[in-house]
N, C-alpha and C positions, 0 to 999 in steps of 0.2 A: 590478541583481540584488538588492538589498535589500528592493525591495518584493514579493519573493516570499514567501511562509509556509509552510510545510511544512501539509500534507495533515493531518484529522481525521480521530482514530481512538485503537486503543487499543492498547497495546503487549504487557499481561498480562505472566505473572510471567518472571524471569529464566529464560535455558535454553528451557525446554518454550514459553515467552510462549504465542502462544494457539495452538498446533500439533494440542494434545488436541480441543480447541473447535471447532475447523475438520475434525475427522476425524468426530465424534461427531455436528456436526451441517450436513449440505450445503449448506443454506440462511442460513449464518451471513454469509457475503459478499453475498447478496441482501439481509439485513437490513441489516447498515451500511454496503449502500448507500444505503436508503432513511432511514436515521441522519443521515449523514455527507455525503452526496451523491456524485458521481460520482468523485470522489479518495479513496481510505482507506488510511490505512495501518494496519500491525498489523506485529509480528512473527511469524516463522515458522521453527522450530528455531532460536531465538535470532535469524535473519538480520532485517534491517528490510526491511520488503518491501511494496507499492503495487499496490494493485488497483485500476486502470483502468477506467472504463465508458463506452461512447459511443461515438460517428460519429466524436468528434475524436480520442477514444483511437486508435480501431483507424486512424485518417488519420497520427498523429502517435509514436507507435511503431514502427511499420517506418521510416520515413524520418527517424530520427532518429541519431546516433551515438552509442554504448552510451557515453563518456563523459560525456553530457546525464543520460544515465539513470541513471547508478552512481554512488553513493552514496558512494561512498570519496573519506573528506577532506572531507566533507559533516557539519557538524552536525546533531543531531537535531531 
């Protein structure tokens, strides 16, 4: 488990993080995808949250257990 690295991307400011960003403008997740590549994280109403892209995403999301997934007790 240590040779994992948490996902690129950008967190924005406390609270709002990038919530405004992502309302203002709908293409802002196609962009850091093409940034960041197919893992990115960011914040959204303060929550830390993971946007997915791909064959193996949508393969490895449903058949996964939301413990894998959740973040709770997970460093940043």
């Amino acid at each position: 488990m240590s040779s994992l690295t948490n996902p690129l991307g950008q967190m924005g400011l406390p609270l709002l993080s990038e919530t405004l960003a992502f309302l203002r403008d709908l293409d802002l997740a196609k962009r850091r995808h093409r940034q960041y590549g197919p893992i990115v994280k960011t914040q959204l109403l303060g929550n830390p949250t993971v946007f997915l892209k791909g064959v193996e995403a949508n393969d490895f999301v449903p058949l996964t257990k939301i413990s894998v997934l959740s973040a709770v007790g997970r460093p940043a």
